[in-house]
N, C-alpha and C positions, 0 to 999 in steps of 0.2 A: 253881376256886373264886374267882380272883382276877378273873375275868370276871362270876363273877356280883355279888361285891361291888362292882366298878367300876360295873353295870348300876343296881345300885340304890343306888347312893351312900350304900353302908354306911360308918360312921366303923369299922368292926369291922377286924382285922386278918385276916388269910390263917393266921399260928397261930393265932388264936384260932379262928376258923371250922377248920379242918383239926384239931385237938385237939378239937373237943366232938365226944361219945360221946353216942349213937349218933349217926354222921354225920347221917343220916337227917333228924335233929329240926334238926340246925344251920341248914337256912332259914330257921326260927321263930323263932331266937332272934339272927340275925346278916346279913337280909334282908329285915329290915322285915314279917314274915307268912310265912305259911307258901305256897310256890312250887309249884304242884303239878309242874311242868317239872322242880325239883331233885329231889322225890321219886324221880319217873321214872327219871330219868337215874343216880342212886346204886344204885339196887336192882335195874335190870336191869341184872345181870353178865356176863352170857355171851350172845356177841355170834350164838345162833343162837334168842336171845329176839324172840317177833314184834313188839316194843318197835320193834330195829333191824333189822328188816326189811320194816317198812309200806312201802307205795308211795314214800312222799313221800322214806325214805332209797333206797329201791333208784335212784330216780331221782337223785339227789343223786352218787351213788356212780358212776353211766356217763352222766351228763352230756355229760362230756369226748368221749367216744366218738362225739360226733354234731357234733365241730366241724369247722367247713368254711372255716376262712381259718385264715390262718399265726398262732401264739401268742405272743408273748415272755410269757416265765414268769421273774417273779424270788424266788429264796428266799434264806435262810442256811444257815450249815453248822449253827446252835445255833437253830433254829427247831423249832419239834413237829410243823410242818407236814411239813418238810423228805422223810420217808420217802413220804409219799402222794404230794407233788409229782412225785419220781422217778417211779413207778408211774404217775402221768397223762401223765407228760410222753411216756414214750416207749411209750404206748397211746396219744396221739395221733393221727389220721386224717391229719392235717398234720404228723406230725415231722417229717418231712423237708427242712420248711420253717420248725418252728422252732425256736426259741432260749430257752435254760434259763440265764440268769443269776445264779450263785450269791455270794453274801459273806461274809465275815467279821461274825461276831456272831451275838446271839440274833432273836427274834421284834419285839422293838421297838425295839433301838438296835444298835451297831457296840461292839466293844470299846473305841475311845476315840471320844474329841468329833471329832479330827483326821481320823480313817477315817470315823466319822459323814457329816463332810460330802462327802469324798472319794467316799466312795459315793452319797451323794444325787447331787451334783452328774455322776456315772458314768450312773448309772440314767435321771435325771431327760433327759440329753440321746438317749438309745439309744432312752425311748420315744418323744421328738419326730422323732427319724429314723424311727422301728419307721413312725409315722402316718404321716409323708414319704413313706416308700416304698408302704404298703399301702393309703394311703385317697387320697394326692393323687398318686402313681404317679410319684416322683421319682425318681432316681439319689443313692443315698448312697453318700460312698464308703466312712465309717466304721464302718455296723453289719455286726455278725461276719458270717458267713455260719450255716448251720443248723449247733445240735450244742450243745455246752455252754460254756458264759464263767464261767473256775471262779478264784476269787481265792486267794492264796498265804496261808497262815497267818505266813509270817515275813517278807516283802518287801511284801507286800500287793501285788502283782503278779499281772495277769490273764492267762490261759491259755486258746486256744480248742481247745477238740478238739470233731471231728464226732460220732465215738461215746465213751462215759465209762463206767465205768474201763477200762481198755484195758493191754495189756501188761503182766499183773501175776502174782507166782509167791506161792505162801504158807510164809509162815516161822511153824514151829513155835516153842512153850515151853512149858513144864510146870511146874507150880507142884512148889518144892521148898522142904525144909526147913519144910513144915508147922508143927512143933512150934518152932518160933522164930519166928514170922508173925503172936503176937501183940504186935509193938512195929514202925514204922514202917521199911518195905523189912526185915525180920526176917528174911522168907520168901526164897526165890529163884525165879528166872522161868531155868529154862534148858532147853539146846538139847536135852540127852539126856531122855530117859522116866528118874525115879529107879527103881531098885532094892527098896528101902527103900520097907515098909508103911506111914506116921507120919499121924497124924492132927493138926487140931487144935478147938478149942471153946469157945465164948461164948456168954455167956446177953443173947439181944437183949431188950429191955424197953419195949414199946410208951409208956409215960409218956415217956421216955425215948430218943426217936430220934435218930440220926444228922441232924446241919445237913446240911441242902442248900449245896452251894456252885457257882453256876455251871449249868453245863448247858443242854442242853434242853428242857426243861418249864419253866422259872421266866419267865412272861410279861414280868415284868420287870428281874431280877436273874438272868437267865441268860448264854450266852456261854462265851467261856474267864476262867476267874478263879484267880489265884496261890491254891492247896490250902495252902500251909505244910505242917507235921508235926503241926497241932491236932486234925485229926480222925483218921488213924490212929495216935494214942498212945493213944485212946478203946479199953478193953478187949472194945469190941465190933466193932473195925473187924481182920481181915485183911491184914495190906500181904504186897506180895511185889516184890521188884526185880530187874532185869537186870543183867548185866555191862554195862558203858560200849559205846556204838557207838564205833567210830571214824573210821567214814565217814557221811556224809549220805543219807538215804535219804527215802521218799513211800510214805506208805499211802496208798490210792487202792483206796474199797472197800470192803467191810462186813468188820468185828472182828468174828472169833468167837471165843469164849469156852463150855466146856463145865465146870461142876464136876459132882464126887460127892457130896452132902450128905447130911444125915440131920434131924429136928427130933423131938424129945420132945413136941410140940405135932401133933396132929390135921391142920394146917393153919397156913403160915408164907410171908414172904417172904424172897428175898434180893435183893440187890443185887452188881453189879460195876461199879466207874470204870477206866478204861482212862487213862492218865495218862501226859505227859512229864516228866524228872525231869534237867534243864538240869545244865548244869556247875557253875555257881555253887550249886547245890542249890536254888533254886528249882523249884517241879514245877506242870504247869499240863494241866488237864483236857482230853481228846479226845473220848472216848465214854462214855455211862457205860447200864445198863441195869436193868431189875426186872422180877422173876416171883412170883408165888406158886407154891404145890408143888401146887396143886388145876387151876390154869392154866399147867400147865407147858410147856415147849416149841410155845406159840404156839396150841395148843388152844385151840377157840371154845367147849368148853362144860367145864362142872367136872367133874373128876375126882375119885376117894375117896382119901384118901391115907390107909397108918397109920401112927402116930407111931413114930420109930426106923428105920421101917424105910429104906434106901438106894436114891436114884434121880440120876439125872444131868437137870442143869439146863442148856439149852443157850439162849445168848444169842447173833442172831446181831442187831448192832450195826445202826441206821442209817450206809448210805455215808458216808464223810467222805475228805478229800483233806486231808491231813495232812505237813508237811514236817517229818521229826527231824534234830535239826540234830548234828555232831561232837560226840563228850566225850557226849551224852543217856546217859541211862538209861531203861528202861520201867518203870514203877512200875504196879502191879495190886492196887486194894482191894476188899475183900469184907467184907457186911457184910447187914445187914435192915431198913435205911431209909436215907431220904432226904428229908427232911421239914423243910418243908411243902412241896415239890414234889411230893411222893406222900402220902398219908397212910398214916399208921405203923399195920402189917398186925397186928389185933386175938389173933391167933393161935389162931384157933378155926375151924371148916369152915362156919360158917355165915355167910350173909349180911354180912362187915363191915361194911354198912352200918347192920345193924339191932342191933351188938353195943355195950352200955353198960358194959361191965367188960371189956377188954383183960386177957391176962395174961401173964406171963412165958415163953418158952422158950429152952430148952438147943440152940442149933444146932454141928452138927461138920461139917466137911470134911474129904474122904479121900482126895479127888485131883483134879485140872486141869490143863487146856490151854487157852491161849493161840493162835490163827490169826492172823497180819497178812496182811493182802494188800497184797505190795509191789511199786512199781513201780522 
């Protein structure tokens, strides 16, 4: 939505456009007319609609597949691109030969002005070599060789490795202590499966969502950004925390994340942020994810769900190359928005786009696990 307001130099804001019900109509009233392109794109849902599967995307989508010279590819770790990249890069016909540049930050800036230019200035000189070598057939000595150039989240320090993620074992947790989980790190993240049946429950409230903070979707206020304890002391947010690391570790690789839920509503979403929680008690976002229960588990078309009844939600994370430093904690919130990075899920099986009256539901969790994959 923030692409399309920039396109037509709406003075309208991204809530304002993302809050008007039914989405549907929001081109009309926050796009200068009515877009027949927004229409489209809001109400075909499910991605086995022949909307997106005309020629024009099928092409679009294997593209890649027919390149014939070496690529450098650069993306971020907090970009929305970031997940496709991966998938083109190494279905390339030329991986072999080329090079997948990753940074720190989101889709339009570095998390400070300092790495900003750090990275322009990194970037800007690997494409003049990249041309050096492949169009005027020079000897460089400085560009990597094929594989990935992945930058550090805490040194801002670049790493090359041929194949990515590499060398990694997965570390279980389990969401524990349920019933204390709703006040900030309440709940626990640990090593053993609990015993103990506990549940617990919030009434999410679509007028009423969950702040975005950070992330990957926010075109322009995404990245990593300092959480505080603002949003999970929100009686609809979930937290759950680890015991302290004590040694330094790298995830390296896709978070997975499974709950048990249930919704008194037809049709609902959730959410999970995947989060560092520093020694100084500072806590500072890694991954974060959303599903509805009608699109659950990654399904291209909708599903019936009935309301109450129990299913597991399994999020498996866009890669990230993540350093936790001594003295961290992992901090896991759970919740049913994220907004306006998403728009806040209507709670009804029909159409969200075409719904003018959102309503209330009663969401519970029964049980969760946590996957790192650590190097």
């Amino acid at each position: 939505m923030q692409w399309a307001l920039d396109l037509h130099e709406s003075d309208a804001t991204i809530d304002q456009m993302a809050g008007h019900h039914p989405s549907v109509e929001s081109n009309e009233s926050y796009l200068k007319g009515k877009r027949q392109w927004f229409h489209d794109y809001v109400t075909n849902q499910q991605k086995r609609d022949d909307y997106w599967n005309s020629s024009t995307y099928k092409t679009l989508r294997n593209a890649h597949k027919n390149a014939k010279v070496p690529v450098l590819m650069r993306g971020a770790w907090h970009d929305f691109f970031l997940d496709g990249q991966f998938d083109v890069f190494e279905e390339l016909p030329t991986r072999s030969q080329s090079v997948f540049s990753i940074r720190n930050g989101h889709h339009a800036h570095s998390n400070s002005l300092v790495e900003f230019r750090d990275n322009q200035r990194f970037n800007f000189t690997m494409m003049l070599d990249w041309f050096d070598v492949h169009l005027k057939g020079k000897s460089v000595r400085s560009l990597p060789e094929s594989g990935y150039v992945i930058q550090s989240n805490v040194n801002n320090g670049r790493t090359h490795f041929s194949s990515w993620p590499a060398n990694t074992s997965r570390s279980l947790f389990y969401l524990g202590n349920l019933n204390s989980a709703g006040s900030c790190d309440g709940g626990t993240l640990l090593v053993e499966k609990p015993t103990s049946a506990v549940s617990v429950s919030y009434i999410y409230d679509p007028e009423n969502p969950v702040e975005s903070r950070g992330g990957a979707f926010n075109l322009v206020k995404g990245g990593v950004i300092e959480q505080g304890n603002v949003i999970c002391a929100r009686d609809d947010v979930i937290s759950f925390e680890s015991s302290v690391f004590e040694e330094a570790f790298t995830l390296s690789g896709s978070i997975k994340v499974a709950i048990k839920v249930s919704s008194d509503a037809n049709d609902s979403a959730f959410t999970v942020k995947v989060q560092e929680k520093l020694a100084d008690g500072s806590v500072y976002n890694i991954r974060e994810g959303i599903t509805s229960l009608s699109f659950r588990n990654g399904l291209d078309y909708k599903q019936k769900y009935e309301a109450d009844s129990i299913v597991e939600l399994e999020f498996d994370l866009t890669r990230i190359s993540w350093e936790f430093r001594p003295g961290s904690s992992l901090r896991l919130d759970i919740s049913s928005s994220s907004y306006p990075m998403f728009n806040a899920h209507p709670n009804v099986e029909e159409n969200g786009a075409l719904v003018a009256s959102p309503i209330k539901a009663r969401q519970t969790i029964f049980s969760g696990k946590l996957s790192l994959p650590v190097r």
